[in-house]
C-alpha positions as a printed Julia matrix, in Angstrom:
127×3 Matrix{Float64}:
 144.41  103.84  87.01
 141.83  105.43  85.26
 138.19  106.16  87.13
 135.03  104.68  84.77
 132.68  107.02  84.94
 128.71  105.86  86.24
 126.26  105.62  82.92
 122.74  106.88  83.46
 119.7   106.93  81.15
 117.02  109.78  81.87
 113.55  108.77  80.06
 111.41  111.8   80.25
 109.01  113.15  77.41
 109.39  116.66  78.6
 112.71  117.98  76.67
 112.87  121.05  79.09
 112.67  118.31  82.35
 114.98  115.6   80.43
 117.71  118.53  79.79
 117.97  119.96  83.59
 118.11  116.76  84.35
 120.71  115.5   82.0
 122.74  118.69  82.57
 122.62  117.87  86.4
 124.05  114.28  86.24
 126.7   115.51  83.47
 127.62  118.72  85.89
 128.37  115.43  88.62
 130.64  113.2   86.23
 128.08  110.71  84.89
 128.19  109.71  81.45
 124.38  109.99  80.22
 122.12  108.76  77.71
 118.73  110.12  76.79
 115.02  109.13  75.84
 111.94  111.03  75.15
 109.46  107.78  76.18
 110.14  104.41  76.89
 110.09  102.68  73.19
 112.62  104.8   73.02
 114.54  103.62  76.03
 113.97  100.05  75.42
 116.19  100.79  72.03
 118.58  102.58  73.99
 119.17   99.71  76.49
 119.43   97.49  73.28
 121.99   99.08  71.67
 124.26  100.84  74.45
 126.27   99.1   77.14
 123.8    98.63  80.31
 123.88  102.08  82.41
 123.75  101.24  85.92
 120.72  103.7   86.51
 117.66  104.17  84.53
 115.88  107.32  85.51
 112.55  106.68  84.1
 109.14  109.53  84.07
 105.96  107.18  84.71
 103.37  109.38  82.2
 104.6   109.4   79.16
 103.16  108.61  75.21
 103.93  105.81  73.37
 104.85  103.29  76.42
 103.97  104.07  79.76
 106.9   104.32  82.31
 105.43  101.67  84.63
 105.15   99.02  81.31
 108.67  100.27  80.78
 110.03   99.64  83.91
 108.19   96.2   83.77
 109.74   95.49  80.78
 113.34   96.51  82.44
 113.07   94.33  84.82
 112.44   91.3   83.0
 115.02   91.95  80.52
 117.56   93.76  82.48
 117.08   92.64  86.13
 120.57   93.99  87.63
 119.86   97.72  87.19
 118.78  100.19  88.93
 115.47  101.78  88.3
 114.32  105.8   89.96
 110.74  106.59  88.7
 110.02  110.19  88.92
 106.14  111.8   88.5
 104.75  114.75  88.78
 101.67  113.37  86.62
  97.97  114.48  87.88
  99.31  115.68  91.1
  98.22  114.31  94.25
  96.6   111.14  94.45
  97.01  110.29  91.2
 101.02  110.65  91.56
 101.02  108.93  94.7
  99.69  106.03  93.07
 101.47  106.46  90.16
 104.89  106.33  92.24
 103.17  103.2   94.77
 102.85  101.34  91.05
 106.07  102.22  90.36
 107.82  100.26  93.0
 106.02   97.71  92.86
 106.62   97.17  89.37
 109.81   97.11  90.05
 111.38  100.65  90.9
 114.11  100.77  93.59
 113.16  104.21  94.35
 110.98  107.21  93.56
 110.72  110.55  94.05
 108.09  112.93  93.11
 108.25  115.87  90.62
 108.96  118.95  91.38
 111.99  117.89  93.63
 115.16  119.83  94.68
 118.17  118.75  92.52
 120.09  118.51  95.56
 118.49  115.88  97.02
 118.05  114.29  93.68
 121.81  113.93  93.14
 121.74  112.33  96.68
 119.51  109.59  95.54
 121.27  109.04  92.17
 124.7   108.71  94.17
 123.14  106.41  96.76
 121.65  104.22  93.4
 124.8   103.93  91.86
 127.5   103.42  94.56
């Protein structure tokens, strides 16, 4: 019986933060789609099968990661949102990553983090 693999979308404007990232989820057996800002993303979710995480930056051009994960929910309520920041620092990110869940997020974690305990999140999100 063959295994199907977990499908995760990273949405992060930084290429340099979107590739560790991508290359860490690959490196762990997940099949992964990208996006460089949410309009992007939204397209994504549009044309791919649904992944069953969305690992979504909150500041970002072009559509704001809390708008995006708004617009997630309402269109896609089933899966699973992480919203990562390392925006402003501080405050600001705290409240960035508060907004976050309650827009919608079922978890956050703040940038920089330590990929080990990020792949501990992503497997808890997607068992």
């Amino acid at each position: 019986m063959a295994i199907v693999k977990k499908t995760v979308l990273v949405v992060d404007d930084d290429p340099n933060v979107r590739e560790i990232l991508c290359s860490s989820l690959t490196d762990c057996g997940y099949n992964v789609l990208q996006a460089g800002n949410g309009e992007e993303a939204m397209l994504v979710l549009a044309k791919s099968v649904l992944p069953h995480l969305v690992i979504t930056d909150i500041v970002m051009p072009k559509k704001h990661g809390l708008n995006t994960i708004i617009e997630m929910r309402a269109k896609f309520p089933d899966v699973k949102i992480l919203a990562i920041s390392g925006g402003g620092g501080g405050r600001i990110m705290g409240d960035s990553l508060n907004l976050a869940e309650l827009a919608g997020a079922d978890t956050v974690l703040a940038k920089p983090f330590n990929m080990g305990e990020f792949e501990k999140v992503i497997a808890k999100l997607v068992a």
